[in-house]
Legacy VTK file of the C-alpha trace (Angstrom):
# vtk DataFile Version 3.0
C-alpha trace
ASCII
DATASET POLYDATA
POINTS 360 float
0.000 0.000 0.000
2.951 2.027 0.262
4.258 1.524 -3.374
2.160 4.379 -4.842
0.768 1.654 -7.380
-2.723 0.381 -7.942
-3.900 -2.594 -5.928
-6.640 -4.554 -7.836
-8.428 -7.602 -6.837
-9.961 -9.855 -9.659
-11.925 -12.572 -8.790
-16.009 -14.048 -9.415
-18.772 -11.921 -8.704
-20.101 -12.881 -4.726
-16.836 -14.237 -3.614
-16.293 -11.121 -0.926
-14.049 -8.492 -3.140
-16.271 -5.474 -1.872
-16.270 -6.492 1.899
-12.667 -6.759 1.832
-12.063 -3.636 0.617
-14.262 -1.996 2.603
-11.994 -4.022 5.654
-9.440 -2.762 4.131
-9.962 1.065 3.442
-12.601 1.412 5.904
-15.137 4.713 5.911
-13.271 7.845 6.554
-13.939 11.130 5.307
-11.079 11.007 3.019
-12.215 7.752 1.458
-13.827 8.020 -2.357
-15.965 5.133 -3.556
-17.259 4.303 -7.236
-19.145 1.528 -8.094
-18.685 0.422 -11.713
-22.292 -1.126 -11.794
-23.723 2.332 -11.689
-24.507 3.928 -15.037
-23.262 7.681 -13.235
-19.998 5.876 -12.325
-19.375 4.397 -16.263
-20.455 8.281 -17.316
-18.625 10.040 -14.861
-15.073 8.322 -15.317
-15.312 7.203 -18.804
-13.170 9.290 -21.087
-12.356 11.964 -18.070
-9.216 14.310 -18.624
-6.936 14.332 -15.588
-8.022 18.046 -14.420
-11.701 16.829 -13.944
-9.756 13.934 -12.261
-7.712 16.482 -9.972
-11.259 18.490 -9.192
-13.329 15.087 -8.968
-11.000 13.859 -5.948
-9.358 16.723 -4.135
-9.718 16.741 -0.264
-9.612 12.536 -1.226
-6.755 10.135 -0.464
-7.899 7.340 -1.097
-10.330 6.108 -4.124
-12.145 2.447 -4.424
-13.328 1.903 -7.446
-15.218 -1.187 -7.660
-16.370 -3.395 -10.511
-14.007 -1.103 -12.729
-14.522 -3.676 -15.402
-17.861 -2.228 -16.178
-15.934 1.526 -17.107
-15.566 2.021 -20.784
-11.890 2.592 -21.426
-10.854 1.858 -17.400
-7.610 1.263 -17.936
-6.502 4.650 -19.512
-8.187 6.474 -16.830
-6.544 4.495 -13.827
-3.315 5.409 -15.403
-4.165 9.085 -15.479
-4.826 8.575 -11.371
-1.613 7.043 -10.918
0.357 9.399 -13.526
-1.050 12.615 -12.314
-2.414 12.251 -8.889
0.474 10.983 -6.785
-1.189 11.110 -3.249
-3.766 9.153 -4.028
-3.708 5.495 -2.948
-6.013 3.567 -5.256
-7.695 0.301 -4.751
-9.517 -1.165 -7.709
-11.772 -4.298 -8.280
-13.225 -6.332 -11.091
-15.537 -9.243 -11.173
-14.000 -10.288 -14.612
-10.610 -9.931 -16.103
-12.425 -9.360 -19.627
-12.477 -5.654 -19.999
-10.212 -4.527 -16.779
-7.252 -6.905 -17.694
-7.423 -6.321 -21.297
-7.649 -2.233 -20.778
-5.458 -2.129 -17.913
-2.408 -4.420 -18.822
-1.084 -2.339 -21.148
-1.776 1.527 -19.526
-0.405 0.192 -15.899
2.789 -1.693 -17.043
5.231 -1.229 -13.575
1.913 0.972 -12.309
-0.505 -1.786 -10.582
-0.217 -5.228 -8.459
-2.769 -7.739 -8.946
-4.502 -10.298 -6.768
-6.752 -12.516 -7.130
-9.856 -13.134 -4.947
-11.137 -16.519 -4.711
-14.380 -18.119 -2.779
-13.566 -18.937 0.634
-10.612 -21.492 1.370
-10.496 -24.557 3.311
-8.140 -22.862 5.447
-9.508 -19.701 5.749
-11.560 -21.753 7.541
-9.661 -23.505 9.581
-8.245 -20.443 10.587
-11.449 -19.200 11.535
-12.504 -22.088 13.824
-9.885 -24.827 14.031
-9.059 -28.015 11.837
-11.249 -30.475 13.363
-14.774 -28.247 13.183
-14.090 -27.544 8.900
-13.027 -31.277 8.442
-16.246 -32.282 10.289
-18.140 -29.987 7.957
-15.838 -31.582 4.464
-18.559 -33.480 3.300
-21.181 -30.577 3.511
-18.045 -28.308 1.959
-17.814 -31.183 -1.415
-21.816 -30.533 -2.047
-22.072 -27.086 -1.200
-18.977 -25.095 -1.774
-17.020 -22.050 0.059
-18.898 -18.725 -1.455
-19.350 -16.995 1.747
-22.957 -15.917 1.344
-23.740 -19.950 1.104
-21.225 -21.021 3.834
-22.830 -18.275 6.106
-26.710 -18.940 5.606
-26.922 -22.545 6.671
-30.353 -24.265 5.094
-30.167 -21.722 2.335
-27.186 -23.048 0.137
-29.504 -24.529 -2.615
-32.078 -21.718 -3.286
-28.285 -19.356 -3.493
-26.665 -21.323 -5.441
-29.187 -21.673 -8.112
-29.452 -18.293 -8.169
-25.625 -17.396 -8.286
-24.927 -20.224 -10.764
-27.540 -18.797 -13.355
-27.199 -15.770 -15.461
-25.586 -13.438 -12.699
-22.649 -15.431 -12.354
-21.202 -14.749 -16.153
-23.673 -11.305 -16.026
-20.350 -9.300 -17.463
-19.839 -11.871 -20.423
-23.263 -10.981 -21.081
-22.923 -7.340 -20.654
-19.939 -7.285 -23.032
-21.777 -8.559 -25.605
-19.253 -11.341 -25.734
-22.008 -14.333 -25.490
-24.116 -13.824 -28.610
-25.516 -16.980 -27.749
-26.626 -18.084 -23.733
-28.157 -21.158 -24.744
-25.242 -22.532 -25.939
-23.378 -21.347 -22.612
-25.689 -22.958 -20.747
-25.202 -26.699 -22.154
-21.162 -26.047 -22.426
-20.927 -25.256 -18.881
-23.345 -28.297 -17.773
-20.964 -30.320 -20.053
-17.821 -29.575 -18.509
-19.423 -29.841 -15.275
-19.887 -33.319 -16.090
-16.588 -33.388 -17.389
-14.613 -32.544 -14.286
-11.792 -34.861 -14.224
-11.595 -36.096 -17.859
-9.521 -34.615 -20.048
-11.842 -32.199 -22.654
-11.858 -32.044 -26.271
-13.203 -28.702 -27.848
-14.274 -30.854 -31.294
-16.405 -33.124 -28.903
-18.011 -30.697 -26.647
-18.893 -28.537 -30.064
-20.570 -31.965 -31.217
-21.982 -32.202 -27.714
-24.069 -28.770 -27.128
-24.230 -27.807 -30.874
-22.194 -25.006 -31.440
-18.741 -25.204 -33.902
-15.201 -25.409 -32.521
-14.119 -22.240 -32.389
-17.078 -21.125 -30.743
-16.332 -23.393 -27.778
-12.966 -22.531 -27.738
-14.136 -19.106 -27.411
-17.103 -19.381 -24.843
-13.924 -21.646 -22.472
-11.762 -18.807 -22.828
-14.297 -16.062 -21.580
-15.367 -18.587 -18.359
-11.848 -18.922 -17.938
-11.513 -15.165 -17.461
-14.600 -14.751 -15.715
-13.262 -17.233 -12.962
-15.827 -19.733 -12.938
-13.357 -22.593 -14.357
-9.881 -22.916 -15.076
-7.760 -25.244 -17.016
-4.711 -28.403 -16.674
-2.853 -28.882 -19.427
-1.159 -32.187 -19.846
2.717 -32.482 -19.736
4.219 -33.714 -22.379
7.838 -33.469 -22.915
10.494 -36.634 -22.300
8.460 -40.209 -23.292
7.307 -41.182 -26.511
3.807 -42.277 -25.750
2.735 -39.630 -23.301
-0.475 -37.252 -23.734
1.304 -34.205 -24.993
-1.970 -31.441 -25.651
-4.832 -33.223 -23.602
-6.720 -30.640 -21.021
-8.605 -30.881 -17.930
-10.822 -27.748 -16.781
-12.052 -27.607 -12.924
-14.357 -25.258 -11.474
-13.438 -22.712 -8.728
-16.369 -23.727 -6.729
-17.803 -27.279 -6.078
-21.220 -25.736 -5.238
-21.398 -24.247 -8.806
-20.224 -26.835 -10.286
-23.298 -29.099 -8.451
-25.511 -26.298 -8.922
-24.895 -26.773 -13.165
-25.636 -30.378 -13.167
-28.445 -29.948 -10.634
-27.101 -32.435 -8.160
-27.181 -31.881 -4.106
-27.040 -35.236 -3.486
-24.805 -35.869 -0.252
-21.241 -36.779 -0.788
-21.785 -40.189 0.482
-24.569 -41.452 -2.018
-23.356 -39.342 -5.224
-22.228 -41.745 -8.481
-19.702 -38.734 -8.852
-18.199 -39.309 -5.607
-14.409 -39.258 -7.306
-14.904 -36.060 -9.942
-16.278 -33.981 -6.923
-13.420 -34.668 -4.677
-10.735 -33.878 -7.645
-12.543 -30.812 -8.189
-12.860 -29.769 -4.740
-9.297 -30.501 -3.787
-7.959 -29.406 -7.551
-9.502 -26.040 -6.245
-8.161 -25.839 -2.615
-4.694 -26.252 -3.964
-5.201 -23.779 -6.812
-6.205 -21.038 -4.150
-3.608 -22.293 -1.933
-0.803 -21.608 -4.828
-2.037 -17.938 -5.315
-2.146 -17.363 -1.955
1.333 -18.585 -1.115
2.320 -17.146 -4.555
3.581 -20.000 -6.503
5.124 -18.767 -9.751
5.653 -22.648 -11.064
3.653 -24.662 -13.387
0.808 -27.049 -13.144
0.124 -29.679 -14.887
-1.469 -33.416 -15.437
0.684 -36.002 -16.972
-0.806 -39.616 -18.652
0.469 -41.984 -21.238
-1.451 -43.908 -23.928
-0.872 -46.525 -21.558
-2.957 -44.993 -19.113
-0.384 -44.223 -16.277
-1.336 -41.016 -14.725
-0.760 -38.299 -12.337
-3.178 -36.346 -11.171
-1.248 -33.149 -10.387
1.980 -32.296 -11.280
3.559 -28.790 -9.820
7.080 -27.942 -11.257
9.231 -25.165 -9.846
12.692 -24.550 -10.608
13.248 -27.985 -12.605
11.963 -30.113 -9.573
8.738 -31.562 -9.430
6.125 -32.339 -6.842
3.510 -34.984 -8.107
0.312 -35.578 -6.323
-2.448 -38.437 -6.419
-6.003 -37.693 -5.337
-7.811 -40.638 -3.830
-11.526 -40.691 -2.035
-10.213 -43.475 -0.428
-7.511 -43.236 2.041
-6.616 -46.593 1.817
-5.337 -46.568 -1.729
-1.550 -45.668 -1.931
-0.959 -45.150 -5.525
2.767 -45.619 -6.610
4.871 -42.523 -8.908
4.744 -44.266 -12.091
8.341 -45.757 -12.611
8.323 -44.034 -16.303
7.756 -40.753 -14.991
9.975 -41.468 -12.140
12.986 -42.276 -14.765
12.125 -39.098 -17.315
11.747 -36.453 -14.914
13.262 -34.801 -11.428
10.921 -35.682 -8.593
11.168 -33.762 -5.658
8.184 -35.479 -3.563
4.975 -37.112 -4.316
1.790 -37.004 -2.199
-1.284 -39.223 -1.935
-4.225 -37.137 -1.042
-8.082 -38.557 0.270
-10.294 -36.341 2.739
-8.340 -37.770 5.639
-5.448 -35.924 4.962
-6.512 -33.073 3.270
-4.573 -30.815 5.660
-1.069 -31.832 4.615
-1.104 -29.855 1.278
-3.735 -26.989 2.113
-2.434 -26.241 5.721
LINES 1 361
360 0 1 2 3 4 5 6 7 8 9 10 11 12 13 14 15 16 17 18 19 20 21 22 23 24 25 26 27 28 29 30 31 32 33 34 35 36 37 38 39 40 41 42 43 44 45 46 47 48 49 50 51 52 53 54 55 56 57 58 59 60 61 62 63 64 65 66 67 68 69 70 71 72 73 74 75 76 77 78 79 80 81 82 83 84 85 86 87 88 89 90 91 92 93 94 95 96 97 98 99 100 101 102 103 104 105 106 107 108 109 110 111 112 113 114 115 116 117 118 119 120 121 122 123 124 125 126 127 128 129 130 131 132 133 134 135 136 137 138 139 140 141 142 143 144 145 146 147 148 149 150 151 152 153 154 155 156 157 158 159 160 161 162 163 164 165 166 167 168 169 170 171 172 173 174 175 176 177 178 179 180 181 182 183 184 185 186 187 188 189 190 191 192 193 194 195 196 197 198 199 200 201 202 203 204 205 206 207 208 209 210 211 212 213 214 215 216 217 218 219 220 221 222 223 224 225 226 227 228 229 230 231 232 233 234 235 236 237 238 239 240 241 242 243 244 245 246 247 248 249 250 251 252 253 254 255 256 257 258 259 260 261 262 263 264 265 266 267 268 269 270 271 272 273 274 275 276 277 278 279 280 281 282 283 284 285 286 287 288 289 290 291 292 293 294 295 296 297 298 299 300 301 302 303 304 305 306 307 308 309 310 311 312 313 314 315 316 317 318 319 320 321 322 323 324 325 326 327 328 329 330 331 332 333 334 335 336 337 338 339 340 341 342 343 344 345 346 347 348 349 350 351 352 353 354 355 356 357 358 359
């Protein structure tokens, strides 16, 4: 906060970038909010020239502006904030990286740091009351999910979830005029939902939901950057027969994800006892990366053969392979070819008994 740069937080619409911010800043007298959402706000500080900036927040010293990616041309007015305005400490937010990321990358080069926002974590919540209470509550956590608004109104997680997973939750895709076509949304997202776990092919899910390739491959790429899923790419580098350009996508949030297919079934009796637990622990370390700011790699490795590793995470040549098993009994083995063509550091299996040992 000290750096004289912007601070933005990206992240999903509901998962808690407003109430952090407003932890954050606070109230004061000398505090200057915008909300993006608000056609005033998009007229106000779209296209502005830095004196209306200087005369819009004098007596200010510090400015929120939140879903910025709403703002027509954002980025080049940020800049003029940071360029011309040096007492002012600005904190920005976005519920998309579509239009903030794309206007802002370029303007704030050496100007901005990012972070990402994420639903709640598995240890944000053991943090908040202790390791034994959140793994008693795992199995509610695999059906449900961590958005705050559902882990803090208990009997209400299915009417929220519905809600969030519909329209609201990809609202900016839709704003943009990016989706010409929501139908086809629709069935893509219930089709990788039930694809969690399985490596994807864009020809197949175009066959699947009726919409051609490059249409997919567009429609992934704006959920990807609306942070409702994000991708695995296979490994493929030192053995012949390996999966060189297969991909995996995982949501953020198992409760979305459940919400899509329209199952609440409890963990116990679900036929997609294995998928949910990928994705839900797929996620935890995901969040757990950003947090901890892991500037590695991630991938999934598998051979025509069918040897596989569930999660590979390489960082400075080494890797760290994990296996992700429902049932703790199950001790996979690192595949010997693997083993032989690359540098393993450590490899982990992983079931809801000892989820602690790689989120904690």
């Amino acid at each position: 906060m000290d750096d004289k740069k912007a601070l933005i937080i990206l992240g999903a619409r509901q998962v808690g970038k407003t109430t952090l911010l407003n932890k954050v800043v606070g109230k004061g007298k000398d505090v200057l909010y915008f909300n993006g959402d608000e056609s005033d706000t998009r007229e106000l500080l779209s296209g502005i020239t830095s004196t209306r900036l200087q005369q819009l927040f004098s007596g200010y010293k510090t400015v929120v502006i939140d879903e910025a990616q709403m703002i027509p041309d954002i980025g080049l007015t940020l800049k003029l904030i940071i360029d011309n305005l040096k007492d002012i400490r600005l904190f920005v937010s976005g519920s998309s990286s579509l239009e903030l990321a794309n206007t802002i990358n370029e303007p704030l080069t050496g100007r901005k740091y990012e972070f990402q926002l994420f639903p709640l974590s598995f240890k944000e919540m053991v943090n908040n009351h202790g390791l034994i209470q959140e793994k008693r509550m795992l199995m509610h956590r695999l059906v449900f999910g961590y958005y705050p608004e559902v882990v803090t109104s208990q009997g209400k997680e299915i009417k929220l979830l519905k809600n969030l997973s519909g329209s609201y939750l990809y609202k900016d895709l839709l704003s943009f005029g990016q989706i010409k076509r929501p139908v086809i949304l629709d069935k893509l997202l219930k089709a990788l939902a039930l694809q969690v776990g399985h490596e994807v092919s864009f020809l197949e899910l175009s066959q699947l939901v009726g919409a051609d390739k490059e249409t997919i491959e567009r429609y992934v790429d704006l959920l990807e950057k609306a942070f409702i899923i994000f991708r695995l790419n296979a490994l493929g580098r030192n053995v012949r027969n390996e999966i060189k350009k297969g991909k995996k996508f995982y949501f953020y949030d198992n409760g979305i994800r459940n919400a899509l297919t329209g199952n609440f079934l409890q963990w116990e009796n679900r036929n997609d006892k294995g998928a949910s637990w990928e994705n839900f622990i797929m996620s935890e370390r995901m969040k757990n990366l950003s947090y901890n700011e892991f500037y590695g790699n991630c991938y999934f490795w598998r051979t025509t053969q069918q040897q596989e590793i569930d999660l590979l995470e390489e960082k400075d040549g080494q890797f760290t392979a994990f296996e992700f098993k429902t049932n703790p009994r199950k001790k996979p083995r690192l595949p010997l070819t693997f083993n032989k063509a690359y540098p393993v550091q450590s490899f982990y299996t992983i079931s809801p008994e000892n989820i602690e040992d790689i989120l904690i």
